[in-house]
C-alpha positions as MATLAB code, in Angstrom:
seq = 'XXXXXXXXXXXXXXXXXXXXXXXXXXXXXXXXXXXXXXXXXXXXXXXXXXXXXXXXXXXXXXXXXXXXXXXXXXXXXXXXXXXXXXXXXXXXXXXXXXXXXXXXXXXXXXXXXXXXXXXXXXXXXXXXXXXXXXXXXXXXXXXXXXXXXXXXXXXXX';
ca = [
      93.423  105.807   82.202;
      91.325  109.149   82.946;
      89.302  109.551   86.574;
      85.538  109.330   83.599;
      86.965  105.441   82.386;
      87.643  104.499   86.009;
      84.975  105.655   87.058;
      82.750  103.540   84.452;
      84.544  100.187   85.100;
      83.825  100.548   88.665;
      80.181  102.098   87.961;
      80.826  105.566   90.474;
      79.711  108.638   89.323;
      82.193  111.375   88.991;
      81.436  115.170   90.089;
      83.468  118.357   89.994;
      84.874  119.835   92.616;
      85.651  123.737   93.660;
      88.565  123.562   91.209;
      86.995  122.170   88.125;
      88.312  118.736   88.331;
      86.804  115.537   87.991;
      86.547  113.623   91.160;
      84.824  110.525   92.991;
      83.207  111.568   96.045;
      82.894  109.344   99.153;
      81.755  110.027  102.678;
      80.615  112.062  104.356;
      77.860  112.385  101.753;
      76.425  115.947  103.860;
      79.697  117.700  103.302;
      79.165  121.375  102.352;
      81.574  121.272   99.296;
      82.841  117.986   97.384;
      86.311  117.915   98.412;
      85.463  118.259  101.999;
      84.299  114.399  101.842;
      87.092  111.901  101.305;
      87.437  111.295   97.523;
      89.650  109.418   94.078;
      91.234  111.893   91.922;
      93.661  111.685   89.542;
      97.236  112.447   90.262;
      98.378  114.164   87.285;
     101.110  112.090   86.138;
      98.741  109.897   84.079;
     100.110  106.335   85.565;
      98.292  107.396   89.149;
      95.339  108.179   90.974;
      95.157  109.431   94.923;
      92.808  108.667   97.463;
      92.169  111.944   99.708;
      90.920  110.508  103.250;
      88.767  112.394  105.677;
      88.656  110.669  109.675;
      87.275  111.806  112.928;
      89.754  110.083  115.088;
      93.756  109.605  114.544;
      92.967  106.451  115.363;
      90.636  105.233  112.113;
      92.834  107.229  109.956;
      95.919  105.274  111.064;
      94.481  102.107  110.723;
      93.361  102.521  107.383;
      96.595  103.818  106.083;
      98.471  100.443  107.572;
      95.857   98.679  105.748;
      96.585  100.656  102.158;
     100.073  100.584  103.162;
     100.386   97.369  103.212;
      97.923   96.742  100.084;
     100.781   98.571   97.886;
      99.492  102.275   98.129;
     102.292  104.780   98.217;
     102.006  107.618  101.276;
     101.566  111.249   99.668;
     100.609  113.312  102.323;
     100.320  112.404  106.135;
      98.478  114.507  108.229;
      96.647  114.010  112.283;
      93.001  112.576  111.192;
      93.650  112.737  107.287;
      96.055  111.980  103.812;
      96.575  110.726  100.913;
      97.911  107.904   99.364;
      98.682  107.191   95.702;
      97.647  104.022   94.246;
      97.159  102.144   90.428;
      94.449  102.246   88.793;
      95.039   99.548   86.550;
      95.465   96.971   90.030;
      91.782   95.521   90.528;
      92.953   95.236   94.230;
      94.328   98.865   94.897;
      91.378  100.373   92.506;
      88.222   98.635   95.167;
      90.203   99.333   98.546;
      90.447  102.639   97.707;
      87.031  103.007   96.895;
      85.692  100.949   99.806;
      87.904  103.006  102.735;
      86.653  106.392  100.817;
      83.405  105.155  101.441;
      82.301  105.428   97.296;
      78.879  104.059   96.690;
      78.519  101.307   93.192;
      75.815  101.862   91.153;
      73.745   99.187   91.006;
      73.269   97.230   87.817;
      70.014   95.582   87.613;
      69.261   92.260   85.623;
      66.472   92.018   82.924;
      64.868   89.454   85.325;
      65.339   92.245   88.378;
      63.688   94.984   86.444;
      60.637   92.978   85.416;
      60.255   92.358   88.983;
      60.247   95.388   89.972;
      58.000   96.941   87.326;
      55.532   93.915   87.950;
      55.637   95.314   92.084;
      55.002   98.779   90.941;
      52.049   97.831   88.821;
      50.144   95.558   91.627;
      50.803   98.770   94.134;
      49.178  101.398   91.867;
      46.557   99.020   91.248;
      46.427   98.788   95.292;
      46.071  102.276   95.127;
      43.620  102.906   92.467;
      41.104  100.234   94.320;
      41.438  101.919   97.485;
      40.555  104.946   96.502;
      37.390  103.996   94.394;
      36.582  102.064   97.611;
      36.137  105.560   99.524;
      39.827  105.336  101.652;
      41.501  108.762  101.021;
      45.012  106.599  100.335;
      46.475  103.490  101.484;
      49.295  104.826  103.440;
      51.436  101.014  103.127;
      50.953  100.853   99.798;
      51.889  104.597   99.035;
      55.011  104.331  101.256;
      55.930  101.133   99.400;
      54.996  102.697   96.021;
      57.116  105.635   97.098;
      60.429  103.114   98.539;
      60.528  101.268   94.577;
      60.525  104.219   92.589;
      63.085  106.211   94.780;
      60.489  109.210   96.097;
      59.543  109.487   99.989;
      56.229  108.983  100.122;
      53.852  111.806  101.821;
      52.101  110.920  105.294;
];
């Protein structure tokens, strides 16, 4: 299994890091370079992938590594406040703990019912909008901010 078909049967997006490789990122998400946040990558042997984790405390990173350890990860590389640990990723189990302590956002996959929804909520705001301003109001600051929240832009004040 490569780190691109894991990381479309767990819907993550993959990025490259200073190296060229392919690699999940994780937290923190306002690192300065990719592999400065914890991350997946792919061992190199084919059969495994690592898990590269990034702590603040001794104390979080040893907690999470008893709770890998004990899931069936293998210890690579044990340091003060980070390591890695080599897991399957074939094992459902191993695959979304590593994911979740790396802190790896899912994308979200949206229904046919949830996407009409949404687009129905989009239409009744600009329709908001367009009768507020033929009603002499500059903008409707709610409805702009709301507008703004469903299609993923910050709305300007």
């Amino acid at each position: 299994m490569t780190i691109k078909e894991f990381a479309d049967q767990y819907r993550v997006k993959t990025r490259r890091d200073s190296c060229n490789e392919e690699i999940i990122p994780g937290k923190p998400r306002k690192a300065n370079q990719v592999e400065d946040r914890s991350h997946v990558y792919d061992h190199g042997d084919g059969s495994q992938f690592g898990v590269c984790l990034l702590f603040q405390t001794a104390r979080k990173w040893e907690l999470v590594k008893r709770r890998l350890l004990v899931a069936g990860f293998t210890l690579w590389q044990d340091g003060d406040i980070e390591g890695a640990l080599l897991f399957d990723p074939t094992n459902p189990e191993q695959s979304r703990a590593a994911l979740k302590e790396a802190g790896i956002k899912f994308r979200r996959v949206l229904t046919v019912a949830d996407r009409k929804a949404r687009s129905a909520r989009v239409a009744n705001l600009q329709k908001a909008l367009k009768t507020s301003s033929r009603n002499g109001f500059d903008s409707n600051k709610n409805a702009s901010r709301s507008l703004g929240r469903l299609i993923g832009r910050r709305a300007t004040s």
